[in-house]
Structures are given as C-alpha cells and as structure tokens.
N, C-alpha and C positions, 0 to 999 in steps of 0.2 A: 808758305806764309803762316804765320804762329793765330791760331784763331781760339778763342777765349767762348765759353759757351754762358750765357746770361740768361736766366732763368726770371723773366719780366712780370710781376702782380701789379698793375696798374693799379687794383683795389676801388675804392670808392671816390665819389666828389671830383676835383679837382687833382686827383691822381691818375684818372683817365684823358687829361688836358695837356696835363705835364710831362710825363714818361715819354708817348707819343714825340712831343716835342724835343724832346731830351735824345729821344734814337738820331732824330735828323744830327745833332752836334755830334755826339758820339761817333756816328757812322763816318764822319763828314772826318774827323779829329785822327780815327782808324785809319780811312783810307791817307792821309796826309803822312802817317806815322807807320805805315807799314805792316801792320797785321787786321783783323779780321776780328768782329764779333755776330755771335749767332744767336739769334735769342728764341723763345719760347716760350708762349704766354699765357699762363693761367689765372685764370675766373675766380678766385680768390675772394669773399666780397660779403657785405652786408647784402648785397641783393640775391646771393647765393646764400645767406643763413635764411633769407626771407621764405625763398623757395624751397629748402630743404629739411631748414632746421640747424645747419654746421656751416659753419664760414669755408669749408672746405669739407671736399669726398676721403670718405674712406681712403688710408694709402698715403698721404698727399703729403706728407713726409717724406717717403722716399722715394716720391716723385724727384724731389727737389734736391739730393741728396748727393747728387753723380754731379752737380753744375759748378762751374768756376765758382760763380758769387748771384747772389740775386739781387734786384732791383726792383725795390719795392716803392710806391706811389705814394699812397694813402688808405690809411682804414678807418671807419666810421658813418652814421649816419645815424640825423638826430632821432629816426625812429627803433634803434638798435642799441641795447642799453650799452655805456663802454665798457663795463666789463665784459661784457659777452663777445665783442667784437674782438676787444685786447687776448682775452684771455684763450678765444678760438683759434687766435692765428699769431699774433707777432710775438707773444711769450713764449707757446709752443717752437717757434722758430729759431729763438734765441736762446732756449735751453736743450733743446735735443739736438744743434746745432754746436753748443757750446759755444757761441756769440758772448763771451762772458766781457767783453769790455763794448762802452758805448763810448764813440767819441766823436766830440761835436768840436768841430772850430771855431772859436770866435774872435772875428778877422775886421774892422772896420776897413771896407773897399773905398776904393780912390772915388770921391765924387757921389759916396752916400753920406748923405747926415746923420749923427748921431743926436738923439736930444738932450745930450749933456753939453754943456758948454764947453768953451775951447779944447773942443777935443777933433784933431784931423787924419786923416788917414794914416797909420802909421805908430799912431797914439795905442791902440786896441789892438794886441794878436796874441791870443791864447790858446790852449786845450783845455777842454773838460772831459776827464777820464772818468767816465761813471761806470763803477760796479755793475751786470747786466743780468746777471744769475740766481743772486739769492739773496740778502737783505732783507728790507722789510717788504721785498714785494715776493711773500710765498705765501704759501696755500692751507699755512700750517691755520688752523684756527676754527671759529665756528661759532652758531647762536643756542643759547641757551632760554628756555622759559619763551620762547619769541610770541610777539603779541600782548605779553601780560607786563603788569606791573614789574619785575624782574626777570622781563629778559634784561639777558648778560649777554656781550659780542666779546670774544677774544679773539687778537688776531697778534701771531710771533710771527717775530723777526729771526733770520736764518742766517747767521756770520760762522764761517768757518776759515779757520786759517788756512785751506788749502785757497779757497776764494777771495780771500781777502789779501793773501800775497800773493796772488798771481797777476791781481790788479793795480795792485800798487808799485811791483815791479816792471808792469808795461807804461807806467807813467813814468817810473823814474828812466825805461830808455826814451822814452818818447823825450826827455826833456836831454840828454845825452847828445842828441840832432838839435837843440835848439839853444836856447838858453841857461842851461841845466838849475833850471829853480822849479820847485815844489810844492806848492800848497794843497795841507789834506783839510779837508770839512771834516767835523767833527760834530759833538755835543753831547761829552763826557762829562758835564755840569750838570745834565739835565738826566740821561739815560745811563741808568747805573753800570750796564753788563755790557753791552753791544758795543759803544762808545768807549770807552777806557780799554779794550781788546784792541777798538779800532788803531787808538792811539798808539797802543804797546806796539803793535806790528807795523806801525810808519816809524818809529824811532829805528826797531829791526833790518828793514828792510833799509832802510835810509843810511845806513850803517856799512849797507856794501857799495854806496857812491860818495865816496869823499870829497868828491870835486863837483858835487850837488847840494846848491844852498836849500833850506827849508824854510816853511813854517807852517802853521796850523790857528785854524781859526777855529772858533763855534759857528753854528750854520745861520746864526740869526744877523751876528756882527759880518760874515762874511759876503751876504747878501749885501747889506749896507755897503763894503769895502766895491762890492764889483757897478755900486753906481756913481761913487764918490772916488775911485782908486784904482780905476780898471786898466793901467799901468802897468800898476804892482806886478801880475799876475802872467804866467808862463804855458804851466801844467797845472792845473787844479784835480785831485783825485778824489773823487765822495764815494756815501755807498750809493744803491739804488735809487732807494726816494729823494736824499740831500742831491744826487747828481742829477733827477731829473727836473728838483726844482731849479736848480743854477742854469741847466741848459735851455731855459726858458728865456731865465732873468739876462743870460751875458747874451745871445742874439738880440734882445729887446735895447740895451744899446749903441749897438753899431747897427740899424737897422730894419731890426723887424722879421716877425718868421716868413717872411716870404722870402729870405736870404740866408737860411740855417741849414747848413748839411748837416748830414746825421749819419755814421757808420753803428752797423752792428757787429763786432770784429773776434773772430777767432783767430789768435795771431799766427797760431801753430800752422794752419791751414788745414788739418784733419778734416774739416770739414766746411762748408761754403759762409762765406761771410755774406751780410746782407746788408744794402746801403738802403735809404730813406731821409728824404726831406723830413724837417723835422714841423714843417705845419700845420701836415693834418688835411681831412679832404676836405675843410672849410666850404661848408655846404649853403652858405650865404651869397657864395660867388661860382660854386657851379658852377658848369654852362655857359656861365655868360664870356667866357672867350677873353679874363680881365687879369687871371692866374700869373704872378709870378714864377715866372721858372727857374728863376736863377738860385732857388734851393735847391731844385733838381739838379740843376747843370754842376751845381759847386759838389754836388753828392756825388754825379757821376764822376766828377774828375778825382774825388780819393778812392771810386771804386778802380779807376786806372791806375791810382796807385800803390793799391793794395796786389792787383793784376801785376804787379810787375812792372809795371810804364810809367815809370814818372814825367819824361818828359812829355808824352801826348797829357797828360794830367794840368804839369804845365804849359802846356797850348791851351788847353780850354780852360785853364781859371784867369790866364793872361786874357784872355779872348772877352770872358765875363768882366774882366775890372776894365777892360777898354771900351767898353760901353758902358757902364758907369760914369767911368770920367769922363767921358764925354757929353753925356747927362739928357741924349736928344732923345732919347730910345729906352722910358723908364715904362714901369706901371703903375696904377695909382699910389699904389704904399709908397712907395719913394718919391711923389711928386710927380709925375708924370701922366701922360693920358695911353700909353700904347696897349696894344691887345699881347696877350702871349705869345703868336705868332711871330709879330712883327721884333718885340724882344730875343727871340729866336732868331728871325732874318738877319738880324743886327749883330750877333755873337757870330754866326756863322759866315757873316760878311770876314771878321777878324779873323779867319781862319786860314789859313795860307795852304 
C-alpha cells in the first residue's frame, strides 16, 4: 500500500482545532481510496517563540525536508508581532522550500451564499496564482535616522525573470486543464520598473499558448472587476503583495475565509510543498469548538492532489459541497449553529 509521509504544524489558534479534525476525513478518504498516510507533528508556534525566543528549534528545516508535503494549520497570536511569526516560519518555508507559487481556489460551493447578488453556485470558479518567492515581500531594505525627524524606511521589491516566468507559466498550464483564459494584475501606471517588466514577460510567456485567451488589469480596477465581474475570471496571476491581496478579496465572495484553501506549491517536487487554510488561527474564536473546517478539508483535498490522488481529492471536496447543499450542518460564518466536530461528522458521514 502506497503510504505518503505528512509532516503536520498545527501551529496556533484555531489550527489546533482544525488539522485534528481534518486527520479524521483524510484518514477516513485514505483508507476508502486505498493507500496510507503518516504523519508527524511538530510544535511549530507562537507559544514556542514565547518560550524560546524562535518559532522553531535549531535544524527545523531539514527536519521537514525528507516529507511528501506538509500540512500546515495556522500561525499567529495577537501577542506575537506578525512579522515575527510570518517571517520565523512560513517565508522561511516557502523559500528554502522553493514553494514559489501560492494558489488559492476560488470556488462558490453548492448551497453557500455569496453577498453579491444573483450570483449561484456555479457562477464563481477561479485560481489565483500568486508569486510566493520574491516581489515585494523580500528583506531587501532598512531604516534610516530611526527616531528623528528624518528617519527614512526603504523597503525593494525583488522581480526577476527567472521568478517571474516560472510563475507565470504555471498559470498558463494551470489554465490548459481548465478554461485556458489568463488574467495578469499589474500596475505598470503607477510602479515605473517592477510593473512594466511584469507586463513584458506575460505578453512573453503568453506567446508560447496560442489557444490561451488573455488580459491584464491594474490591481485597483481588478479588485473592483472580482466584485462586480467575478465570471469574467479563470486563472488570475499577480505578484506577491497584488496576489495576496486578491486572495483575500475572491474568497470574501463566495463565502468567507472559513472556506479558502490555500496551497504552498513547488510544482517540480524537489522539494515538499506545503498546504494551509487561508484564515489564520483567528484567536477570537479559539477554543470555543465553533471553527470552520471546511478550509482545512478543501486544503487537504489539493494536498491529495498534488500527492498524486485525484480522485480521493475528489471524494473529499464532493463530500464537503454535499453538506453545504444540504445546508443542515453549517457553522456560524455560513449561517448555521454547528460546532467543528459536528461539520466534521457530517462530511465524513459522505464518505463511502
């Protein structure tokens, strides 16, 4: 039996709720579908910076380094600054990893509401292929005069063409399996260098898929389009910051982030790709047993299909929109009164 090794950070908040939760369907999905997963769970965490000083031990890289994929929860806690939490552990992850594409689906499920008007299941199903590597989120920069009258903060942005078309041509396959249309964010109006680069090398690269429609927006109009127009939209490609503001905005939608998967993806497979909800350990609702999982469960199932398994992937995203539409077994965000668990017993009921 083919057994797949998952290397589990539960992390903080409400990632210690979910994950948990998230094994039972998995396991459950495994055994129906004929292989095996193992997993292995490290401490990873704001309560381990609290304690030590480092969101993780010495090493803890290539702890992690030998694993199919890892499975990550949530990071954060409001007494833990976010750069210090981000910058400890999930960039380090995503760059010594070469995690260089993030991508999030944005899928309106049978039987959630959107708060745009007539808009029904069916209406919304995209990707957002976000840059994950270097853009405007590097380390390039620093403060000047700090304190006084002129301090100065500079902080660069980091585009290179090996980066920038290596992400751009995972959108354009990604869109090859789908609908083959394109949309690159931009705002070469505004950012003299970064921006009009960006643009040269989507015309480039756009150039080796003939039978791939395009277009390209600025990042302020394209915002507007994804609440007015979110139709339009297939494969959306940004860099860094423009992808991870859109991955916000197109869950917000169909939904709400308590239903946003989130892959960290090295496509080559060199090295472990890393899944994650994209909500965050929302420390508001902690503990209180009220967590939607169903960003987990949607995360786990592209971590299966990244794994190689598509069809157990679809068993458990089938599993997830069949309690939706059936709409008995929600949690508060979606209208409903049920606990995590019981959302959990409900998906797992669907399971054959």
């Amino acid at each position: 039996m083919k057994t797949y090794r998952i290397a589990l950070i539960p992390g903080d908040g409400i990632g210690n709720e979910v994950i948990p939760e998230s094994l039972r369907v998995l396991d459950k999905v495994a055994a129906s579908s004929g292989f095996k997963l193992e997993y292995q769970t490290f401490d990873y965490s704001c309560e381990q910076f609290e304690k030590t000083g480092k969101m993780a031990p010495d090493g803890w890289l290539d702890e992690l380094r030998d694993f199919d994929n890892i499975f990550l929860g949530a990071v954060g806690r409001p007494d833990v600054p976010d750069h210090v939490s981000l910058w400890g552990l999930l960039i380090p992850i995503r760059r010594a990893f070469e995690q260089y594409v993030n991508l999030r689906p944005v899928k309106l499920l049978k039987g959630v509401s959107s708060p745009l008007k007539g808009i029904e299941a069916g209406d919304i199903d995209f990707l957002i292929v976000r840059e994950n590597n270097e853009g405007e989120y590097s380390e390039i920069g620093g403060r000047l005069y700090e304190g006084s009258e002129h301090e100065t903060v500079v902080q660069q942005s980091v585009f290179t063409r090996r980066g920038v078309d290596r992400v751009m041509r995972y959108a354009f396959e990604q869109a090859q399996t789908r609908r083959k249309h394109v949309t690159s964010a931009t705002k070469s109006n505004g950012i003299i260098h970064s921006m009009p680069f960006w643009d040269e090398r989507f015309k480039v690269i756009s150039s080796d898929y003939a039978d791939t429609t395009t277009d390209q927006f600025h990042i302020d109009i394209l915002c507007a389009h994804f609440v007015q127009h979110p139709d339009w939209f297939d494969v959306v490609v940004a860099s860094n910051l423009f992808g991870d503001i859109l991955s916000d905005l197109g869950p917000a939608v169909v939904g709400g982030m308590g239903i946003a998967p989130g892959g960290n993806i090295n496509p080559e497979g060199t090295f472990p790709s890393m899944f994650e909800p994209v909500h965050g350990s929302a420390p508001d609702i902690a503990g209180q047993g009220i967590a939607n999982p169903i960003a987990c469960f949607w995360t786990a199932s592209m971590m299966l299909e990244h794994l190689n398994e598509p069809e157990a992937a679809k068993v458990l995203l089938d599993a997830v929109e069949a309690v939706t539409e059936e709409g008995t077994t929600l949690t508060k965000d979606l209208g409903g009164s049920a606990s995590t668990k019981e959302v959990t017993d409900a998906v797992l009921a669907k399971i054959s």
